[in-house]
TORTI-276748 format. One line per field, with one value per residue (C-alpha): residue in three letters; residue number from 0; x, y, z. Coordinates in steps of 0.001 Angstrom, whole numbers, plus 500000, padded with zeros to 6 digits. Layout:
REM TORTI-276748
resn: [ala;...];
resi: [NUM;...];
c1: [X;...];
c2: [Y;...];
c3: [Z;...];
***
This chain:
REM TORTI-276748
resn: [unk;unk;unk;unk;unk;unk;unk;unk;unk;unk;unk;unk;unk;unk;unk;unk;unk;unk;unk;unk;unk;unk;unk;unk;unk;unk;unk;unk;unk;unk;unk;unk;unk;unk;unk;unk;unk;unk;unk;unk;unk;unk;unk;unk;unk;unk;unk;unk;unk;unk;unk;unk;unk;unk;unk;unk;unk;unk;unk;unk;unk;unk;unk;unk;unk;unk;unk;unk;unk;unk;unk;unk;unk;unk;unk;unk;unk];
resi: [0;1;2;3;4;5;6;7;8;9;10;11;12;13;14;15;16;17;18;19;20;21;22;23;24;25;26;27;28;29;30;31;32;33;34;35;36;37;38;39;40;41;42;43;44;45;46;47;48;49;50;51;52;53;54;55;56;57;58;59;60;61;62;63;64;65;66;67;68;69;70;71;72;73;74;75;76];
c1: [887943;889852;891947;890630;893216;894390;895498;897456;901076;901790;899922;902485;901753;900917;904209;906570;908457;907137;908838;910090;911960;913062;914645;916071;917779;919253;920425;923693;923455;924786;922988;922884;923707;923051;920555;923533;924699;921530;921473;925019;924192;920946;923067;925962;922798;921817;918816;916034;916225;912621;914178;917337;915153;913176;915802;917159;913942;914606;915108;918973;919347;920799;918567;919117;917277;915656;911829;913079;914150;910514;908403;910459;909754;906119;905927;907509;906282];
c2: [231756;228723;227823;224704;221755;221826;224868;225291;226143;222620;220630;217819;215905;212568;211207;213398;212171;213472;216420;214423;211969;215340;216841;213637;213427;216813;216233;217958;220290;223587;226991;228915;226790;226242;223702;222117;221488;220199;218073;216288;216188;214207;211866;211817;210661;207891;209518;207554;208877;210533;212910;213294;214416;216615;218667;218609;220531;223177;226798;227309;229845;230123;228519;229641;227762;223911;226028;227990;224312;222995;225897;226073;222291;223214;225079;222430;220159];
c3: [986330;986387;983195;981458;982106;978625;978559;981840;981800;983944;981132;979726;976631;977792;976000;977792;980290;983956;985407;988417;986126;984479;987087;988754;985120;985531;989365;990084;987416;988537;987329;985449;982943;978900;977122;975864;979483;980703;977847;979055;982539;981537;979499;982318;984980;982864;981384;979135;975135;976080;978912;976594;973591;975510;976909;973469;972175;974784;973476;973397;976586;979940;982588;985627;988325;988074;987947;984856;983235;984777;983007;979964;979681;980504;977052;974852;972763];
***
């Protein structure tokens, strides 16, 4: 059975910044790397405050790959 759109894992809240801009924002970045990281390479691309803050609210871990940043991001509100 199909999950309702809702609650799939790629659901964004509709004021979160898309995960293309997301990823264009952390172009360059080179894994694994820390939230902290992530968060300076967004600022270092010329990120919008929306991306910034988002990566901001990530858990503090090591990412290691752009999908792990993507579904992490998935889960955050």
């Amino acid at each position: 059975m199909a999950q309702h759109p809702a609650h799939a894992q790629t659901h964004r809240h509709l004021d979160q910044p898309s995960p293309i801009d997301v990823q264009k924002a952390l172009g360059g970045a080179t894994y694994p790397t820390t939230r902290d990281k992530l968060v300076e390479t967004a600022r270092g691309n010329g990120a919008d405050q929306e991306v910034v803050a988002l990566v901001r609210r990530l858990p503090d871990k090591n990412y290691d790959s752009p999908a792990a940043v993507s579904k992490q991001i998935s889960r955050t509100p």
